[in-house]
C-alpha positions, 0 to 999 in steps of 0.5 A: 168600634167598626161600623158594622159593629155599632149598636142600632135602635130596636125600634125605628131608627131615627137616624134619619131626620125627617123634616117639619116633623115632630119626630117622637110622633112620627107614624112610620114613613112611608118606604118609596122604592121607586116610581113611574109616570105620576106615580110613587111605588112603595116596598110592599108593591103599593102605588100612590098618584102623587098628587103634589110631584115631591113638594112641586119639582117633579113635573115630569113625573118619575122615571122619566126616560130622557132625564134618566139617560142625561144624568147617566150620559153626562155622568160617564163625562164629568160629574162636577167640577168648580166654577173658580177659573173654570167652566163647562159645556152644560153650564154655559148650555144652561146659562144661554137657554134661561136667558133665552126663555125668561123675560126680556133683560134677564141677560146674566145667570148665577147658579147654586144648589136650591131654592133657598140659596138662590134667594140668599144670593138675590139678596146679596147681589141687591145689597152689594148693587146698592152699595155699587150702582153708579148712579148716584151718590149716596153708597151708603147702601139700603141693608133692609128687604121689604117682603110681604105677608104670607111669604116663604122664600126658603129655611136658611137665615136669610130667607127665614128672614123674610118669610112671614114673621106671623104665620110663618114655621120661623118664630123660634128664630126671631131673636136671631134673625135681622129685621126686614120690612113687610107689607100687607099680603094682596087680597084682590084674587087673580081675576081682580079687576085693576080697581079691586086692586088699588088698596092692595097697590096703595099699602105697598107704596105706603111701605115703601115711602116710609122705609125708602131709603133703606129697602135695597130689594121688593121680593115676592113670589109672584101671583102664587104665594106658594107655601105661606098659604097658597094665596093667589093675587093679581098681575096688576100687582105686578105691574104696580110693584114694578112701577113703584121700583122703579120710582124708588130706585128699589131692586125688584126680585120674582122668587119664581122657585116655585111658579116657574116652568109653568105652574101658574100657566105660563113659562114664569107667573110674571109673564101674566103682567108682561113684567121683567124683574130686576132678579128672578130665581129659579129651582124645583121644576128647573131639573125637573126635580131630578137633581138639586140647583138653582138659577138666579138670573139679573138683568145687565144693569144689576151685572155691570155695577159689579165692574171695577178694578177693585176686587172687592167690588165683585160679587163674593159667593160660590157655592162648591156645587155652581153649575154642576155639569149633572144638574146642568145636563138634566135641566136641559133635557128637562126644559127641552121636553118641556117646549118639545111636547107642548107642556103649556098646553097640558097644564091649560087642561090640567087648569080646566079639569082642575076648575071643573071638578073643584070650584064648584064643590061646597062644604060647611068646613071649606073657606075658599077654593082657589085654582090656578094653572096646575095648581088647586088648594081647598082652605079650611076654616079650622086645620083640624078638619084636616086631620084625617086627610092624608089617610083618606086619600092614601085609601083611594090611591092618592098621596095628599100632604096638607099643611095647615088649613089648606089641602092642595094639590101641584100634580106633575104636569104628564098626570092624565084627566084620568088621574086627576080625577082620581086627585080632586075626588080624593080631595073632595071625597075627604069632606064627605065623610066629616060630620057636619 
């Protein structure tokens, strides 16, 4: 039977699978025709202030000028092509300016196409190092992450693997997936003092003095566990967590997918600790969130122990999409507006407006209120209680999706006060129209 000629559904169709969903009870999506600055416009003329910038990749908003005409520019030249024996302009481009702007020793970039993948190729250039370095003599290799509490590093296998195995959304997987390691997530808050830290930083070595010797890599998302629950800790965490690496002879990765280019307030959160990495990846706002990649950047002595006459000691992965001279193109102009129009500086007042109108606020219903960067989150004590908050904010001209107990906003970083006013008055507007 032609296409054209296939039966559809009366209803909806479901053809389109939606995420994270239970998709019998899916109200109907919302219909997004397009968009400008901070805001989504939907096929019936109504706007939305997206208060989360497409799940915290659209810093620059939509219908950004200049990252529009490098996609259409680079697509008249050339849309893709392998990476196998190849290369081209904006990948070696890109490659050179991430070296340039991530912390010192970050010398070597390995491209993919997300988030997730990124991870997976960190982990596997950690394992395959352990199995290389030069440095001693025991190959064996150590095939175990340690991870903490309150993680989410991505949704493929590897990743699900070292995502929170309690709170996390991978339970039904457990059986499937191998078993890592976790410490206790930290609970010192950002502005902790380096003795409120110190519990935080003895369970950490504790983990590691037990499982030593099988641990190729520590991951974290540092500073801002992002989508395990918003949890923000302190950079004497960091600064410990790179110290203890370095006493084990362990593999220290920063998932900066989503604390990079600037959400925490710095270029990269661990720029907070003035610490460096072993491997660090970068997606979401690497594009601006115009296009799919991802970036996993090693510094020169995890590279060179991929050395060696032996083919099979080089480093096995490529992704068919590497380097595509599209994404490439786009985040260069993405990191160019970035440093060209002062980007740090907007998020410094994004941060105080943030704090201004949020930290302060109180309700029998709110657990705790956190602010950092560009990024607010309002935790809960019960989820239910934000049952009707998408509706609410969609009713002022907000788009809010929370999860969980927390209601959160990641606004992109060209929202004006204005505008998020109009975001944190959504959230907090919310909470007065509950019972008490």
């Amino acid at each position: 039977m032609p296409f054209s000629q296939m039966p559809t559904r009366d209803t909806d169709s479901l053809s389109l699978w939606h995420p994270y969903t239970q998709m019998q009870d899916m109200p109907a999506p919302l219909e997004v025709v397009g968009g400008t600055g901070a805001r989504m416009t939907l096929a019936g003329g109504e706007t939305l202030l997206d208060a989360t910038c497409s799940w915290w990749c659209m810093i620059h908003g939509y219908g950004h000028p200049r990252l529009v005409a490098a996609i259409q520019q680079q697509a008249a030249e050339l849309c893709h092509v392998m990476l196998g024996g190849i290369r081209h302009r904006p990948a070696k481009e890109l490659a050179d300016a991430l070296v340039r702007v991530t912390p010192e020793g970050l010398n070597h970039v390995f491209f993919s196409d997300s988030g997730s993948v990124g991870m997976e190729v960190a982990m596997k250039m950690a394992v395959q190092y352990q199995q290389q370095r030069k440095d001693r003599d025991d190959t064996r290799g150590r095939p175990r992450m340690l991870s903490l509490m309150k993680a989410y590093h991505g949704d493929t296998a590897g990743c699900m693997a070292v995502c929170d195995p309690e709170e996390g959304m991978h339970s039904l997987f457990a059986d499937f997936l191998p078993r890592h390691h976790f410490a206790p997530a930290p609970t010192a808050g950002f502005s902790a003092s380096r003795e409120e830290v110190a519990d935080d930083i003895s369970a950490l070595r504790a983990c590691l003095e037990t499982h030593q010797h099988e641990i190729a890599a520590l991951l974290m998302e540092p500073l801002l566990q992002a989508a395990g629950g918003l949890n923000m800790y302190s950079p004497y965490y960091l600064e410990a967590a790179r110290e203890l690496c370095d006493e084990f002879g362990i593999v220290l990765i920063f998932d900066e997918v989503a604390t990079g280019f600037g959400r925490t307030g710095k270029m990269f959160a661990c720029e907070h600790a003035n610490v460096s990495p072993d491997i660090m990846v970068l997606s979401k706002g690497l594009t601006g969130g115009y296009l799919g990649h991802a970036a996993t950047l090693a510094q020169s002595h995890i590279f060179h122990a991929f050395d060696g006459e032996d083919a099979n000691s080089a480093f096995m992965h490529g992704p068919t999409f590497m380097g595509n001279p599209l994404a490439c193109r786009v985040a260069l102009e993405s990191l160019a507006v970035f440093e060209e129009e002062n980007y740090l500086g907007k998020i410094a007042e994004l941060n105080q407006l943030l704090r201004d109108t949020l930290l302060n606020f109180s309700h029998p219903a709110i657990r705790d209120i956190r602010v950092l960067g560009a990024t607010a989150v309002i935790e809960v004590h019960d989820a239910s209680s934000l049952a009707g908050a998408q509706a609410h904010a969609r009713e002022l001209g907000v788009w809010l999706r929370p999860f969980g107990r927390w209601l959160y906003t990641m606004p992109a970083y060209i929202t004006s006060p204005q505008d998020l006013r109009q975001i944190t008055h959504a959230m907090t507007s919310y909470f007065e129209t509950l019972e008490h």
